[in-house]
DRENPA-512630 format. One record per atom (N, C-alpha, C): residue in three letters; atom name; x, y, z; chain. Coordinates in steps of 0.1 Angstrom, whole numbers. Each point is the difference from the previous one (the first is absolute). Example, Ala and Ser with C-alpha at 12.3 -4.5 7.8 and 13.67 -1.06 7.14 Angstrom:
BEGIN
rec resn ALA | name N | u 132 | v -57 | w 78 | chain A
rec resn ALA | name CA | u -9 | v 12 | w 0 | chain A
rec resn ALA | name C | u 9 | v 12 | w 0 | chain A
rec resn SER | name N | u -4 | v 11 | w -7 | chain A
rec resn SER | name CA | u 9 | v 11 | w 0 | chain A
rec resn SER | name C | u -8 | v 11 | w 8 | chain A
END
This chain:
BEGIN
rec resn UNK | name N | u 1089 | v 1246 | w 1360 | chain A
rec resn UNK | name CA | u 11 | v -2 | w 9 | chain A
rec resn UNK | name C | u 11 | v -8 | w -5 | chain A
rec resn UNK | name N | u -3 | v -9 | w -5 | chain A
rec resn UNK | name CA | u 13 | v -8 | w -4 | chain A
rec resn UNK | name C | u 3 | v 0 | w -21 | chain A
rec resn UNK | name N | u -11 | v 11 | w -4 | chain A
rec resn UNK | name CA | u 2 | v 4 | w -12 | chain A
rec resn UNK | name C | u -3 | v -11 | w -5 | chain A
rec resn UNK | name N | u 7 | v 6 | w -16 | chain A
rec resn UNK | name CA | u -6 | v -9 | w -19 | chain A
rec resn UNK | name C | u 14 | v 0 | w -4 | chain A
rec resn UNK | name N | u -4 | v -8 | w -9 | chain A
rec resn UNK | name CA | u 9 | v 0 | w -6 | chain A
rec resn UNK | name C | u 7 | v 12 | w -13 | chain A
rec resn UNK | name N | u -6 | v 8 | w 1 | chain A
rec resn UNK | name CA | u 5 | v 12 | w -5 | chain A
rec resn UNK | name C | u -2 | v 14 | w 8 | chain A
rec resn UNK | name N | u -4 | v -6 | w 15 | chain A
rec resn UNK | name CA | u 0 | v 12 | w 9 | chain A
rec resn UNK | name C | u 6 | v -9 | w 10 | chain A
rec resn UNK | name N | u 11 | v 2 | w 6 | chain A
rec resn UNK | name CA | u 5 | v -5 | w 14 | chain A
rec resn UNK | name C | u -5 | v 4 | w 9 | chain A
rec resn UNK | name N | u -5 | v -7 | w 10 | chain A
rec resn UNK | name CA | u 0 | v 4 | w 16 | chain A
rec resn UNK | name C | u 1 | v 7 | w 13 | chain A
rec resn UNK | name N | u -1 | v 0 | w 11 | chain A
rec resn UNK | name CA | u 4 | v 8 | w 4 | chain A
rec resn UNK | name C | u 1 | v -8 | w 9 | chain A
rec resn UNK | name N | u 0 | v -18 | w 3 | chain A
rec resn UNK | name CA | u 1 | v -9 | w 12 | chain A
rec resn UNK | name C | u 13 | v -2 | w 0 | chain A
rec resn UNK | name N | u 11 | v -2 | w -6 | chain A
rec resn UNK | name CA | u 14 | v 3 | w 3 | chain A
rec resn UNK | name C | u 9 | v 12 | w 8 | chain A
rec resn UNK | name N | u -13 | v 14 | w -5 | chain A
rec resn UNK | name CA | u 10 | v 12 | w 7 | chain A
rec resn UNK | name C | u -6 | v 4 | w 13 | chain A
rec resn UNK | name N | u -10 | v -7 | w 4 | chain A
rec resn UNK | name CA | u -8 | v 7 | w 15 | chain A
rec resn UNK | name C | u -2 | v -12 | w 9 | chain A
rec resn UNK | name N | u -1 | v 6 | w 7 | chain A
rec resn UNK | name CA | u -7 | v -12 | w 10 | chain A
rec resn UNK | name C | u -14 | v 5 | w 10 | chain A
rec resn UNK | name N | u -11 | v -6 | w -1 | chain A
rec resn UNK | name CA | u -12 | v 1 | w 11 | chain A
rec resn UNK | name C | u -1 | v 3 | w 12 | chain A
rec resn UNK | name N | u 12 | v -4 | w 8 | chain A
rec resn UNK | name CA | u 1 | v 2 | w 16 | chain A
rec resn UNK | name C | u 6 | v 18 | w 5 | chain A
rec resn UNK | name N | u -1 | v 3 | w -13 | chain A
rec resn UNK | name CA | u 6 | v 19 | w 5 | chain A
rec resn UNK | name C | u -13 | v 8 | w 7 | chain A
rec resn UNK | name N | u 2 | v 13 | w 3 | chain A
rec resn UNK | name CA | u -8 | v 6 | w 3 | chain A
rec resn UNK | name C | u -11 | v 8 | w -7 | chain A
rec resn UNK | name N | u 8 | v -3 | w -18 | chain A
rec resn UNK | name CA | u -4 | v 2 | w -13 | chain A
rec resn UNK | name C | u 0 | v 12 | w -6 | chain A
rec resn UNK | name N | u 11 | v 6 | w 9 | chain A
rec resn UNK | name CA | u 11 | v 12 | w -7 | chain A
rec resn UNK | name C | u 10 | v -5 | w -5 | chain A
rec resn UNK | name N | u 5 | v 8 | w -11 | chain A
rec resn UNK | name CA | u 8 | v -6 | w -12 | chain A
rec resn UNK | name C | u 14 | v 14 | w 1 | chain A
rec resn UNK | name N | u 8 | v -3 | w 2 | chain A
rec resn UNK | name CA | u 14 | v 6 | w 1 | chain A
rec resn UNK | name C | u 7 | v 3 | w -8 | chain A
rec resn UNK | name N | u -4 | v 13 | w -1 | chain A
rec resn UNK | name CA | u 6 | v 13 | w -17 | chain A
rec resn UNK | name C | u 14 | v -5 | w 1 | chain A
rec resn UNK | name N | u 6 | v -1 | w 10 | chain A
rec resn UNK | name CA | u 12 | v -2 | w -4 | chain A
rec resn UNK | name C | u 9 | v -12 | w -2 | chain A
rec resn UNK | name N | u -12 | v -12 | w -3 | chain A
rec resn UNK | name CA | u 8 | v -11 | w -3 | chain A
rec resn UNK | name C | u -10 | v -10 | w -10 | chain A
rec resn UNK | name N | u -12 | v 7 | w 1 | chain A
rec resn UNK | name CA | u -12 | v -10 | w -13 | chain A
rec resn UNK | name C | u 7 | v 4 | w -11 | chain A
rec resn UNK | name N | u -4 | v -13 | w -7 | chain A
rec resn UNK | name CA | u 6 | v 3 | w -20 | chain A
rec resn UNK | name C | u -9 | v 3 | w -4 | chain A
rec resn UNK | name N | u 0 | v 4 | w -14 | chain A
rec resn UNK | name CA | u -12 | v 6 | w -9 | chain A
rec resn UNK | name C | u -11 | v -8 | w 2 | chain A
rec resn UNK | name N | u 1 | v -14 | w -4 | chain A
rec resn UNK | name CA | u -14 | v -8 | w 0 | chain A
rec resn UNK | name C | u -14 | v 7 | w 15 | chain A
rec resn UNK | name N | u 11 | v -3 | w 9 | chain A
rec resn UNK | name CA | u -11 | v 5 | w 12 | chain A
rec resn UNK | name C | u -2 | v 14 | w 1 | chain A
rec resn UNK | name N | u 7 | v 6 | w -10 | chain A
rec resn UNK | name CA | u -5 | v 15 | w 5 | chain A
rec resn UNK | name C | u -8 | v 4 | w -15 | chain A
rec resn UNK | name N | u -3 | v -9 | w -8 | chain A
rec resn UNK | name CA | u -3 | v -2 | w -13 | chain A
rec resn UNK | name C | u -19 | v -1 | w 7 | chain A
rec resn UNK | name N | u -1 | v -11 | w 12 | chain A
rec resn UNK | name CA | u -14 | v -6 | w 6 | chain A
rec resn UNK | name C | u -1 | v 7 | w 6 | chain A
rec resn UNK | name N | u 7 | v 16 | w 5 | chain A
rec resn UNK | name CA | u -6 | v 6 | w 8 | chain A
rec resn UNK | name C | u -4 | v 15 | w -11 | chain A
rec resn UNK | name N | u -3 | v -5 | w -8 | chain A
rec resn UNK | name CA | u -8 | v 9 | w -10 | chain A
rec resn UNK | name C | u 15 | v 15 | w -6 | chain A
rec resn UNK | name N | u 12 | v 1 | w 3 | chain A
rec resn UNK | name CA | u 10 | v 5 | w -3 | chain A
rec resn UNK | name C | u 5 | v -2 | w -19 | chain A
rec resn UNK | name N | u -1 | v 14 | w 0 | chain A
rec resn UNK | name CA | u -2 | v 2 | w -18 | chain A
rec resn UNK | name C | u 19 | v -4 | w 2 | chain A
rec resn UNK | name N | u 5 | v -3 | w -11 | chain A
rec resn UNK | name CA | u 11 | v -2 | w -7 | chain A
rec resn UNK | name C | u 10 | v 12 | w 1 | chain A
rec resn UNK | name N | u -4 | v 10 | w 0 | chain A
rec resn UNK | name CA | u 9 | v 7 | w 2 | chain A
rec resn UNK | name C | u -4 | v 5 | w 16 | chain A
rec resn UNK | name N | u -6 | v 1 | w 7 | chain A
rec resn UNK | name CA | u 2 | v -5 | w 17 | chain A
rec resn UNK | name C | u 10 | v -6 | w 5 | chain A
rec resn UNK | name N | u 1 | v -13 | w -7 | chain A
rec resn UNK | name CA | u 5 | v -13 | w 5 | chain A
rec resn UNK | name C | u 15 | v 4 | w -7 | chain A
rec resn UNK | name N | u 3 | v 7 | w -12 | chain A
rec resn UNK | name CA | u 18 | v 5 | w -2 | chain A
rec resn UNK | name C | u -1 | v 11 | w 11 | chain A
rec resn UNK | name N | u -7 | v 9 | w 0 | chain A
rec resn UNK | name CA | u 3 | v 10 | w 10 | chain A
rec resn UNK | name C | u 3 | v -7 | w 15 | chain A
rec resn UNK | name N | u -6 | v -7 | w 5 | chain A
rec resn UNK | name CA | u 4 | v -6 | w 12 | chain A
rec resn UNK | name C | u 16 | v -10 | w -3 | chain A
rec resn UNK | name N | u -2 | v -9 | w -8 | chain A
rec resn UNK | name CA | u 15 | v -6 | w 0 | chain A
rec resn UNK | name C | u 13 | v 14 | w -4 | chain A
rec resn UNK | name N | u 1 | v 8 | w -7 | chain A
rec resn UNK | name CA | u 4 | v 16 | w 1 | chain A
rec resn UNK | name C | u 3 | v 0 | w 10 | chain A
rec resn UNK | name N | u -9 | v 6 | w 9 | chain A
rec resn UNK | name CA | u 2 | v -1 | w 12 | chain A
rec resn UNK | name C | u 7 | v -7 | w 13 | chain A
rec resn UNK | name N | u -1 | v -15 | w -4 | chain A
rec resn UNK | name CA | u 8 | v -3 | w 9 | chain A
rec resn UNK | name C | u 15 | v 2 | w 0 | chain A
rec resn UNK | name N | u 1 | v -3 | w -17 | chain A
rec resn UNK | name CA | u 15 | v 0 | w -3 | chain A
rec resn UNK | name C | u 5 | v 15 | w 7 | chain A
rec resn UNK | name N | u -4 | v 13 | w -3 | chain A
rec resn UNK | name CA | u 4 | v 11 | w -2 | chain A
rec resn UNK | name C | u 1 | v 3 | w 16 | chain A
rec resn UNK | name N | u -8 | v -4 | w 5 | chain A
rec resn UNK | name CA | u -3 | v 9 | w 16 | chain A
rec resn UNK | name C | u -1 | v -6 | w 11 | chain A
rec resn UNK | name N | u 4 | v -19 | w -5 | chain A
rec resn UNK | name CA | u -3 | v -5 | w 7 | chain A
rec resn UNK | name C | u -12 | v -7 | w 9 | chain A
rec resn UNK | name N | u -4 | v -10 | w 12 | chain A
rec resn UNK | name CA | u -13 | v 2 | w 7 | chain A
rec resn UNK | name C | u -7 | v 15 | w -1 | chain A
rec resn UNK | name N | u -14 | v -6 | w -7 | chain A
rec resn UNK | name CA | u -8 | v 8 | w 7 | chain A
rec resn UNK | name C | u -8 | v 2 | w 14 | chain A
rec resn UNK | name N | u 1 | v 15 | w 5 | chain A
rec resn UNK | name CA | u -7 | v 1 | w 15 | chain A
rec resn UNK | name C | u -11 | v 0 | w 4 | chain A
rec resn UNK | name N | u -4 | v 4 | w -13 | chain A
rec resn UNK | name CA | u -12 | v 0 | w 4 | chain A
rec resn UNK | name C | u -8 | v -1 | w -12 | chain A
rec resn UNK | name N | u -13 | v -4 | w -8 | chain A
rec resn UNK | name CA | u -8 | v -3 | w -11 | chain A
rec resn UNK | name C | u -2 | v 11 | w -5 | chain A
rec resn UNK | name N | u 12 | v 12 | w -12 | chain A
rec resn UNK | name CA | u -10 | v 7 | w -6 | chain A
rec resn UNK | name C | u -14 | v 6 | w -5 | chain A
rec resn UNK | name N | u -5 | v 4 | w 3 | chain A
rec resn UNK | name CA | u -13 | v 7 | w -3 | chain A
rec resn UNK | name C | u -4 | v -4 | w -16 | chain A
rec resn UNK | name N | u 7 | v -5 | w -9 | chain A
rec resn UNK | name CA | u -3 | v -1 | w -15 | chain A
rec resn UNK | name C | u -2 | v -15 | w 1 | chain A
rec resn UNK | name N | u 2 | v -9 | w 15 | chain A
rec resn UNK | name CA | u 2 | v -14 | w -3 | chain A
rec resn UNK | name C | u -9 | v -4 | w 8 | chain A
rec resn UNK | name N | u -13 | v 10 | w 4 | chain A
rec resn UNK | name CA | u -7 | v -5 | w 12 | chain A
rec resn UNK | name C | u -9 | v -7 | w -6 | chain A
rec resn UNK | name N | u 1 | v -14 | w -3 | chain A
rec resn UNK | name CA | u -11 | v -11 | w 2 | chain A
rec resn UNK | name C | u -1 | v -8 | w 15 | chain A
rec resn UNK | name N | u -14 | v -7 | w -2 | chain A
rec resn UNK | name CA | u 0 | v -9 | w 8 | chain A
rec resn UNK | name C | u 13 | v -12 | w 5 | chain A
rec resn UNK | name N | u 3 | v -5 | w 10 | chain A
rec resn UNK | name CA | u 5 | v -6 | w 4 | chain A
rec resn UNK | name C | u 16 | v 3 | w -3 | chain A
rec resn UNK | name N | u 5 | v 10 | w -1 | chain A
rec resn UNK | name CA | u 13 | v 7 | w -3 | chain A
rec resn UNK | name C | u 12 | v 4 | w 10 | chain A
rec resn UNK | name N | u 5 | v -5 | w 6 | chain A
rec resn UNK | name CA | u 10 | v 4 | w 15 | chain A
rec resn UNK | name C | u 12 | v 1 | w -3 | chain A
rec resn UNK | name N | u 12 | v 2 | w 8 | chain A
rec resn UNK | name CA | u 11 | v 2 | w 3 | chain A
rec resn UNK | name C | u 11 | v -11 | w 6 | chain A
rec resn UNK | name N | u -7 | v -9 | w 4 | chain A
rec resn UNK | name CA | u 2 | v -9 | w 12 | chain A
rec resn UNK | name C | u -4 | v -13 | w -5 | chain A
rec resn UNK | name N | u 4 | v -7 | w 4 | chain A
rec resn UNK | name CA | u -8 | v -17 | w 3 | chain A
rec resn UNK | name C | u 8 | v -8 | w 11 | chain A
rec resn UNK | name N | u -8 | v -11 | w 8 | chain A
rec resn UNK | name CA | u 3 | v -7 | w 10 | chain A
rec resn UNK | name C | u -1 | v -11 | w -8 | chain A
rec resn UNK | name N | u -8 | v -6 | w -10 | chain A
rec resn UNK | name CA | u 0 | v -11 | w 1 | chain A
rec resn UNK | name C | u 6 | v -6 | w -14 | chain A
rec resn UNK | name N | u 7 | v -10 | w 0 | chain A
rec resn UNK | name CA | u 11 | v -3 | w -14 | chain A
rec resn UNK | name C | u -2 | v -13 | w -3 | chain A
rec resn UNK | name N | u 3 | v -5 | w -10 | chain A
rec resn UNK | name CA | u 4 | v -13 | w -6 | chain A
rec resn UNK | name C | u 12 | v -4 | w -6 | chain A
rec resn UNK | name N | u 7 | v -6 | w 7 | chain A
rec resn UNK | name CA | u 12 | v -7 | w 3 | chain A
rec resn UNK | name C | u 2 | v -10 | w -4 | chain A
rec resn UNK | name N | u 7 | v -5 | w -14 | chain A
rec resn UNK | name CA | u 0 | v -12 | w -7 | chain A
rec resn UNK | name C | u 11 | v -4 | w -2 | chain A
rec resn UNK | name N | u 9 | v -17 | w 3 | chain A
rec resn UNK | name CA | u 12 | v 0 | w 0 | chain A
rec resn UNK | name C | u 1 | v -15 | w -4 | chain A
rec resn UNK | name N | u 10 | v -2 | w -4 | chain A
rec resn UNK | name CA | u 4 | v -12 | w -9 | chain A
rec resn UNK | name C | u 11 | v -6 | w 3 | chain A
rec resn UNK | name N | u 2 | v -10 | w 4 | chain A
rec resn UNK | name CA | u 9 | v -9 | w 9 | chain A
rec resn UNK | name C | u 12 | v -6 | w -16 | chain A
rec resn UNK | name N | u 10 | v 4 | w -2 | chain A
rec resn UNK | name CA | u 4 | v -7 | w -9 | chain A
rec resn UNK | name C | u 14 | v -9 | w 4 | chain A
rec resn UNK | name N | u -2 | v -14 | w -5 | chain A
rec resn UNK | name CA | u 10 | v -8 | w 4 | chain A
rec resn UNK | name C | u 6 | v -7 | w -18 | chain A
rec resn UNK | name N | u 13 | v -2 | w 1 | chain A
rec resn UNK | name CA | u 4 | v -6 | w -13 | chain A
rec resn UNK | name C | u 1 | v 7 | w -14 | chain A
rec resn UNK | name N | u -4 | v 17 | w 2 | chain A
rec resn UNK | name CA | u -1 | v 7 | w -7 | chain A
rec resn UNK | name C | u -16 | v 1 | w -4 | chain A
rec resn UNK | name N | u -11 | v -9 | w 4 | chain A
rec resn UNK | name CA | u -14 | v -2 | w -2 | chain A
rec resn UNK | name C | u -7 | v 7 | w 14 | chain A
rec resn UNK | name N | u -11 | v 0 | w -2 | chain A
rec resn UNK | name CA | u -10 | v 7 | w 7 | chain A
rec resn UNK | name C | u -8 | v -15 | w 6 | chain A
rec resn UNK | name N | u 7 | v -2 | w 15 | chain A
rec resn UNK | name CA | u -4 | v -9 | w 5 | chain A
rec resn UNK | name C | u -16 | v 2 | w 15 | chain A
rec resn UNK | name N | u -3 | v 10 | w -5 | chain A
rec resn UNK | name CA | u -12 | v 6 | w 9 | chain A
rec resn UNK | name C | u -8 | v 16 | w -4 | chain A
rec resn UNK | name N | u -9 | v -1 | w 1 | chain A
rec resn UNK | name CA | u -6 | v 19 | w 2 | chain A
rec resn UNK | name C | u -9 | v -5 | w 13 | chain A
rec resn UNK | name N | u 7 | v 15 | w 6 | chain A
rec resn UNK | name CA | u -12 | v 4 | w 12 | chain A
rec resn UNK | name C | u -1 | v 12 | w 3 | chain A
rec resn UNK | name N | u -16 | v 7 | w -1 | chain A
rec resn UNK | name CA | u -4 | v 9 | w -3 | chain A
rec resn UNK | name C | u -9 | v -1 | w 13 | chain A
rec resn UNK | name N | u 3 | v 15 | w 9 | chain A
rec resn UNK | name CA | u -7 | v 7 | w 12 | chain A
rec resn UNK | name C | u -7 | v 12 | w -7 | chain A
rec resn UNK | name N | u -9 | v 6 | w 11 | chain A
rec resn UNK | name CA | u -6 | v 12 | w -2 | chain A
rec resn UNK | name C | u 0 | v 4 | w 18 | chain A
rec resn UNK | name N | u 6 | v 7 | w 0 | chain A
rec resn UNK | name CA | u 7 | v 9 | w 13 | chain A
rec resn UNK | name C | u -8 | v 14 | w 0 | chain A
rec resn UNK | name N | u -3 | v 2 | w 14 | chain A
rec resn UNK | name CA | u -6 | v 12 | w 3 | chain A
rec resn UNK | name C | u 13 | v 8 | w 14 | chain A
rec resn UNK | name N | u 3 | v 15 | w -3 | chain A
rec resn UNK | name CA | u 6 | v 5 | w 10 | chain A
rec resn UNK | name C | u -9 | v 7 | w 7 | chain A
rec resn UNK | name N | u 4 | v -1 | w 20 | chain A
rec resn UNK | name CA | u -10 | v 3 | w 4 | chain A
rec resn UNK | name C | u 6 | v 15 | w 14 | chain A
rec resn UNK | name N | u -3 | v 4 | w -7 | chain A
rec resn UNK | name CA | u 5 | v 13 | w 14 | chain A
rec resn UNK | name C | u -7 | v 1 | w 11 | chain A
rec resn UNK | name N | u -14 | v -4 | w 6 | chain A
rec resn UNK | name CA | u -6 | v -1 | w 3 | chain A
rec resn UNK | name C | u 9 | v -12 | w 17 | chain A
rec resn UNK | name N | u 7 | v -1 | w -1 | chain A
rec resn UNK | name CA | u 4 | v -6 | w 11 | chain A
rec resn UNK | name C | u 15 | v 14 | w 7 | chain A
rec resn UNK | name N | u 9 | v -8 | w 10 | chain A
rec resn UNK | name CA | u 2 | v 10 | w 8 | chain A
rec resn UNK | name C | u 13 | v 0 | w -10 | chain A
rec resn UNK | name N | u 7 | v -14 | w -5 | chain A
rec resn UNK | name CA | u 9 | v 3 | w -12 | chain A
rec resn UNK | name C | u -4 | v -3 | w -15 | chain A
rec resn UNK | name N | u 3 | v 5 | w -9 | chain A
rec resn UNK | name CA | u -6 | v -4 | w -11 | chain A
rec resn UNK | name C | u -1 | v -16 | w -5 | chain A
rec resn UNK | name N | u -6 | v -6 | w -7 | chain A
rec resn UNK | name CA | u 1 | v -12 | w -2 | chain A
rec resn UNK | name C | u -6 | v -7 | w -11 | chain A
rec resn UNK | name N | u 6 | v -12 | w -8 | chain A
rec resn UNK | name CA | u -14 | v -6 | w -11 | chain A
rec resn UNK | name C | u -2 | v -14 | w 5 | chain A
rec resn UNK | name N | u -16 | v 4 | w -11 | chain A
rec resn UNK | name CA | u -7 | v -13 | w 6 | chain A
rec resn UNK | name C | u 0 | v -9 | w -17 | chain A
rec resn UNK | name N | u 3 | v -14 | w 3 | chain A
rec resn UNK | name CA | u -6 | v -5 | w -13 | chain A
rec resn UNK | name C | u -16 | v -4 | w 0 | chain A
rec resn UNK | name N | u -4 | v 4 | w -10 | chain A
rec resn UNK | name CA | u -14 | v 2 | w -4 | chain A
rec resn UNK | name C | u -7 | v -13 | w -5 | chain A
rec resn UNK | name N | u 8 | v -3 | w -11 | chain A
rec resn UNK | name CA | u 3 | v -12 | w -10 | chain A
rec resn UNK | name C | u 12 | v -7 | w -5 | chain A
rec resn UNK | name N | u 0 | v -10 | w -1 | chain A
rec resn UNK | name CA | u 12 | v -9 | w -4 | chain A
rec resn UNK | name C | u -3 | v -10 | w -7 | chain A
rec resn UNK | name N | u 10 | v -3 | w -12 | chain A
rec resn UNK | name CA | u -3 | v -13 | w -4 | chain A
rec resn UNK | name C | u 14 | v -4 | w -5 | chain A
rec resn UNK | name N | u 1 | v -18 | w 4 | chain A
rec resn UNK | name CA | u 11 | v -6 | w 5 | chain A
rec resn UNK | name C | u 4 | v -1 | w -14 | chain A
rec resn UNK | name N | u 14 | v -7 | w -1 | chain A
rec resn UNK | name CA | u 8 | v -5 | w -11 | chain A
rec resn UNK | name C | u -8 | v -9 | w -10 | chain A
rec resn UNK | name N | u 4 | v 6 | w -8 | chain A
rec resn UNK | name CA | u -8 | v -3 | w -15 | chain A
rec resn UNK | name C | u 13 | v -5 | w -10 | chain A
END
């Protein structure tokens, strides 16, 4: 999860609190590297977004496990700069919830100025 030093990670590009579908149309290679996706999969999908835009739905050549269209839940990282310096980071993990009568997010996780 959080890699070697001559294999990076994958604790920077995900977060735990999702539903543990991973979104063709916005994971980078690394996570779609963990979801067992050969190298040329993973150009064929970024191809793809460039060329045709969102995908609607998950190709038939890309059907692995945990593979979607969609995601509700994100990580939101933001950096307070004063003086020309970086005088804070504060980093949420937000979930969108349709499930009420208007849409809405919830924060999941937070952590304060750093």
């Amino acid at each position: 999860y959080n890699g070697k030093k001559d294999r990076p990670g994958l604790a920077a590009l995900v977060t735990v609190r999702s539903t543990g579908t991973v979104n063709i149309n916005t994971a980078g290679p690394e996570v779609l590297t963990a979801l067992r996706l050969s190298t040329a999969q993973i150009t064929a999908i970024q191809q793809g977004r460039r060329n045709g835009g969102p995908y609607q739905n998950v190709p038939g050549n890309f059907q692995v496990g945990g593979l979607g269209v969609s995601t509700t839940t994100f990580r939101i990282e933001a950096e307070g700069i004063v003086d020309e310096r970086v005088a804070a980071r504060l980093t949420a993990v937000v979930q969108k919830r349709t499930d009420a009568n208007a849409p809405s997010v919830v924060v999941l996780e937070w952590s304060g100025a750093r």
